[in-house]
C-alpha positions, 0 to 999 in steps of 0.5 A: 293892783298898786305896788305898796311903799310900805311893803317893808314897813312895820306896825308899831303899837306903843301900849295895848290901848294905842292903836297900830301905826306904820313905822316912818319909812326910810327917807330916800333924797330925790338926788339918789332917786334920780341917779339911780332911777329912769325917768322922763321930764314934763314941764308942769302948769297950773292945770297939771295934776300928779294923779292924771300924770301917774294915771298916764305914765305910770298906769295908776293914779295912785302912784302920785307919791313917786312924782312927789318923791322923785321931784322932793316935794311934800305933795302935789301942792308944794309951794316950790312948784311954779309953772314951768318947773321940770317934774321928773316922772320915772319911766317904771314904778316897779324900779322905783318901789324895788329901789326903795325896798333894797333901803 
């Protein structure tokens, strides 16, 4: 099973007739991540995909928001990734989410 990134977030309901939604979690810049979290580096291509890259190494596919957040893109398509660029993956989702759970 997954590790959720909205473990310790909130549901939110502004009236009785408004739907539940997640409180927005705690930004968490990617320079932080990085100090504190073990990772490993891989040089992205055009045929890199972050689900195939968090299936590898991190043992699940959905974890390719934690690629994302190590690496302060928005998403897997972010026009800052040009091939060649660096991706920092870390080494344990398990550190990653504990981490941001501590925020």
């Amino acid at each position: 099973m997954a590790f959720s990134r909205y473990k310790n977030t909130t549901g939110i309901r502004y009236s009785n007739k408004d739907s539940y939604h997640l409180e927005t979690p705690v930004f968490t810049p990617a320079s932080e991540l990085v100090k504190n979290i073990s990772c490993i580096t891989v040089e992205y291509n055009e045929s890199t995909r972050f689900d195939a890259l968090a299936s590898q190494y991190l043992g699940d596919g959905r974890y390719w928001w934690a690629i994302c957040m190590m690496n302060n893109l928005n998403s897997p398509y972010d026009p800052k990734l040009t091939v060649g660029s660096l991706i920092k993956i870390p080494k344990n989702i398990t550190d990653l989410v504990n981490f941001m759970n501590k925020k």
